[in-house]
C-alpha positions as CSV (number, residue, x, y, z in Angstrom):
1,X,0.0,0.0,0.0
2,X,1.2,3.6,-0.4
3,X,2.0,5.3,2.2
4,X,0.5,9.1,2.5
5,X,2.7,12.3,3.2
6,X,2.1,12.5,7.3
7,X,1.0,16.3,8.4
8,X,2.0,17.2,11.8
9,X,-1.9,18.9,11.8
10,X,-4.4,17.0,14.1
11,X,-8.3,16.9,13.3
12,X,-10.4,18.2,16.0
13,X,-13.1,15.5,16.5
14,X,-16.7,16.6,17.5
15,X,-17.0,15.0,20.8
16,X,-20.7,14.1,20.2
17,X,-19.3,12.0,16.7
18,X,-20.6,9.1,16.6
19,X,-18.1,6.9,14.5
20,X,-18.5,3.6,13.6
21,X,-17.3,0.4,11.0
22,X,-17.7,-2.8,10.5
23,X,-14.8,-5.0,9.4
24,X,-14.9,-9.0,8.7
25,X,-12.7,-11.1,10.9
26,X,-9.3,-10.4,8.6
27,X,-9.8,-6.1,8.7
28,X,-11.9,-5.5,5.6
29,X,-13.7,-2.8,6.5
30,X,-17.6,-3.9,5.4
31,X,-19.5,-0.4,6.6
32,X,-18.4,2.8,7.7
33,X,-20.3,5.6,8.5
34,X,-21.1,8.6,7.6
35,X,-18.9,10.3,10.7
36,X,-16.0,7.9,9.7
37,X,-16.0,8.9,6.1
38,X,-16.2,12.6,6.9
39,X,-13.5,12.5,9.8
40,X,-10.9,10.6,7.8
41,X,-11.3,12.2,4.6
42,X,-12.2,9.4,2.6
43,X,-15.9,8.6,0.9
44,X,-17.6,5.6,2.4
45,X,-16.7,4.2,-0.9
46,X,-13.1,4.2,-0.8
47,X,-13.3,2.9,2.8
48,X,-15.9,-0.1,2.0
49,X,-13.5,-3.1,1.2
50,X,-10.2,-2.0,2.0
51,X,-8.4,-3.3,5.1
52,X,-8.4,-1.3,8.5
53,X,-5.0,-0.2,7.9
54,X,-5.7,2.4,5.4
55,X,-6.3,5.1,8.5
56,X,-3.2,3.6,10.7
57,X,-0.6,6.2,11.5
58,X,2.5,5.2,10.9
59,X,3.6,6.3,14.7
60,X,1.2,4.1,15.6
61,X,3.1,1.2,17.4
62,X,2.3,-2.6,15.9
63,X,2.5,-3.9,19.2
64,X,-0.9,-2.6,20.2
65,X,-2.5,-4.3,17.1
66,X,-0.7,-7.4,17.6
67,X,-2.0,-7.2,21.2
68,X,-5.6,-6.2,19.9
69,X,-5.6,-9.0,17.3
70,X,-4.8,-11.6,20.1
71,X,-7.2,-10.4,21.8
72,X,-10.3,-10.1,19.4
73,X,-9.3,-13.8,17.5
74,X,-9.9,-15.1,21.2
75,X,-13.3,-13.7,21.1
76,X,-12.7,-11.1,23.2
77,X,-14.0,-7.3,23.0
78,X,-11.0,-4.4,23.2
79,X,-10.7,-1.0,24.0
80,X,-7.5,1.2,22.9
81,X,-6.0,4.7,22.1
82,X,-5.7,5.0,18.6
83,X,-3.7,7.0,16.5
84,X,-5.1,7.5,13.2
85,X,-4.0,8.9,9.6
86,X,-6.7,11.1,7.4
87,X,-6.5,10.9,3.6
88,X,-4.5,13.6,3.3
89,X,-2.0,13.0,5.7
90,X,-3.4,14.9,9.0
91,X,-4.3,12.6,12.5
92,X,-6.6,12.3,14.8
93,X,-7.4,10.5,17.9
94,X,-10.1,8.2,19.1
95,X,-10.9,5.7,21.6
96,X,-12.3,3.0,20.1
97,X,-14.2,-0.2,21.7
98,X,-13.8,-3.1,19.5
99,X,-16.4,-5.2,19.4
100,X,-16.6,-9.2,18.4
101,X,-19.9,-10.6,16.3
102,X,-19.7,-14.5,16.0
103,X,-22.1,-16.1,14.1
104,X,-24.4,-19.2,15.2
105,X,-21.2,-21.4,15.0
106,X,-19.3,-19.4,17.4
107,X,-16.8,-18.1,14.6
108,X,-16.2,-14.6,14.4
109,X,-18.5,-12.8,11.9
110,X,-17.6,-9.3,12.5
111,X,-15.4,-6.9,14.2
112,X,-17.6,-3.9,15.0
113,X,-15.3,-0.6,15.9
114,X,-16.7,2.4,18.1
115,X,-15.2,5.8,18.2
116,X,-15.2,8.7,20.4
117,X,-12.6,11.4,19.9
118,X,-9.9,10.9,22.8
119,X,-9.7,13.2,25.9
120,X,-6.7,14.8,25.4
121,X,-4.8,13.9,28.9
122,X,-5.1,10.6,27.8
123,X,-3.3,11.3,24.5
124,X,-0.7,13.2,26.5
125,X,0.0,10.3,28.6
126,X,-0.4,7.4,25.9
127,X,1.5,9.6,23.1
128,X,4.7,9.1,25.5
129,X,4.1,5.5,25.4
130,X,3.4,4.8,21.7
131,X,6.9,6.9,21.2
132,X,8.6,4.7,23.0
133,X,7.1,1.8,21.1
134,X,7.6,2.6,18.0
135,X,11.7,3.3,18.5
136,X,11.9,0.0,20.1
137,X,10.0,-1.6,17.4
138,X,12.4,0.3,14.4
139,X,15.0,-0.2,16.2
140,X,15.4,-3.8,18.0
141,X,11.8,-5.4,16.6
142,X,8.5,-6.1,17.9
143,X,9.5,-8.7,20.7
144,X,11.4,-5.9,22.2
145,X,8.7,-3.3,22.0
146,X,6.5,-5.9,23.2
147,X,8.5,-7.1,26.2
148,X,9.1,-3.1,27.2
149,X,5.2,-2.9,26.8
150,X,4.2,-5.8,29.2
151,X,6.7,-5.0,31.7
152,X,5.3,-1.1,31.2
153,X,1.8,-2.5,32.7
154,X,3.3,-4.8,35.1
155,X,5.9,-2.2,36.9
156,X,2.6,0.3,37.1
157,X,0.6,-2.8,38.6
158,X,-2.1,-2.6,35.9
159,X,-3.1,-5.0,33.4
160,X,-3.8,-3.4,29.6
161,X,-7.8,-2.9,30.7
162,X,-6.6,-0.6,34.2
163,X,-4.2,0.8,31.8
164,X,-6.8,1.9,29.3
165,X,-9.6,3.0,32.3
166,X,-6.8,5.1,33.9
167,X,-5.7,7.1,30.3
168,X,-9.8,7.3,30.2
169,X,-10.4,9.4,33.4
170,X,-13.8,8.9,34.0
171,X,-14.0,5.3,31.9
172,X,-17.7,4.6,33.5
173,X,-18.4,8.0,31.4
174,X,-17.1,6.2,28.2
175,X,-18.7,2.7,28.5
176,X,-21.6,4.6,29.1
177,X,-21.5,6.3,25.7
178,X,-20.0,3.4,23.9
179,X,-23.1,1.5,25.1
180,X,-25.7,3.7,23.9
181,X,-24.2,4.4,20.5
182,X,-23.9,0.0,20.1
183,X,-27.7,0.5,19.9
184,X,-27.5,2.5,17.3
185,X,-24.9,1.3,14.8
């Protein structure tokens, strides 16, 4: 894939956005909406069936995908700080609740992804972090980065769900909203 001039220029997110897609279980997106399309730059056209990865930043550590993907193959739901990429090269940042759909077999059917614009102590805090994994991972690989990362969590006595409720603030505020916006998709 080609890779977009980056712009030092974040994009201020609406707090009330409501932004949502739907991806199959390899990161095809299958729906985005309206808010997604208009905050990333793209047309809901050029999103629908290309992979995920065409918003990811590239200071955007692998590590925390390879940690998501662990975690949503395993059935299991996911919330993260993510750093993402517009069409024309600016960023923004969201919180995002990953979602798992499995079908009547139990196999994963659909990776639903919820968005709310980030507060911005959180980024403060988690921008430090994602630094630090990135140079690890260009400079020594992703075991390293991911060793630095799990010791990260274990030295502040937090697993990566704390970890994520503590960059949140008031995370009972979030789940709250991610809640009510599920039953809208």
């Amino acid at each position: 894939m080609e890779r977009k001039k980056t712009i030092f220029e974040e994009v201020v997110i609406d707090p009330m956005a409501h932004i949502v897609s739907k991806t199959d279980k390899t990161g095809r997106i299958v729906y985005a909406n309206e808010a997604f399309a208009g905050i990333s730059g793209y047309t809901r056209a050029e999103l629908e069936g290309k992979p995920h990865n065409i918003v990811r930043h590239p200071y955007m550590p692998k590590t925390i995908f390879k940690f998501m993907w662990s975690r949503l193959l395993k059935k299991q739901n996911f919330y993260a700080f993510v750093k993402n990429l517009t069409k024309d090269g600016k960023f923004y940042w969201v919180v995002t609740d990953f979602e798992v759909k499995c079908d009547d077999r139990g196999e994963i059917e659909f990776i639903y992804a919820y968005r709310k614009a980030a507060p911005k102590k959180g980024v403060e805090e988690v921008s430090k972090l994602y630094q630090k994994l990135v140079a690890l991972e260009e400079r020594y690989g992703m075991h390293e980065a991911e060793e630095f990362f799990l010791k990260y969590l274990k030295d502040n006595k937090m697993n990566y769900n704390e970890y994520v409720d503590y960059l949140l603030g008031n995370s009972s505020m979030f789940k709250s909203w991610f809640t009510s916006l599920k039953k809208i998709k």
